[in-house]
C-alpha positions, 0 to 999 in steps of 0.5 A, a space after each residue: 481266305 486260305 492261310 498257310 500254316 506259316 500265317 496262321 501262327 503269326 496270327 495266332 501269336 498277335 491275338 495272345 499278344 494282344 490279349 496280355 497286353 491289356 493293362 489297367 482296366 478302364 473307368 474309376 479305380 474301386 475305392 477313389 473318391 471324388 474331388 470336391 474340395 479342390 482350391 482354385 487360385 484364381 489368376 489376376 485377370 478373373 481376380 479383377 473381373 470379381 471385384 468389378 462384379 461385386 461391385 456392379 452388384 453392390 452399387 446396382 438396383 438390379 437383381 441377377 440371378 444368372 451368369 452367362 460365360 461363353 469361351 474366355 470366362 465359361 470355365 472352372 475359374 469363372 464357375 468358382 467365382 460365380 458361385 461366391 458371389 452366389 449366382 447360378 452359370 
């Protein structure tokens, strides 16, 4: 392709542009820690589905070990509360 002198400065000014404008950089800032400790508040719904498990596990013979959550129950709530009642998800 032949550009004009016309286009060629256009194009060149895009480039520093874009080159200024790359603001912070990505990934984890230096020096941040991870957040281990956050406290979940857990939602009336999965408040009860505790109390129904230690209950099951209370009254049960059986021997669990694992918990499967899929869609509604697999999430950071569920995994919280399965590891009080020291099960593995």
């Amino acid at each position: 392709m032949v550009f004009r002198e016309e286009e060629k400065s256009i194009l060149k000014e895009k480039k520093d542009k874009k080159k200024k404008s790359k603001g912070m950089k990505r990934g984890r800032p230096k020096g941040s820690k991870s957040n281990f400790n956050k406290k979940i508040k857990i939602a009336p719904t999965f408040r009860l589905l505790k109390e129904m498990l230690m209950k099951f596990f209370e009254l049960s013979k059986f021997t669990v070990k694992y918990f499967v959550g899929d869609g509604y129950y697999g999430n950071n709530t569920c995994e919280f509360i399965i590891l009080l009642i020291y099960l593995h998800l």
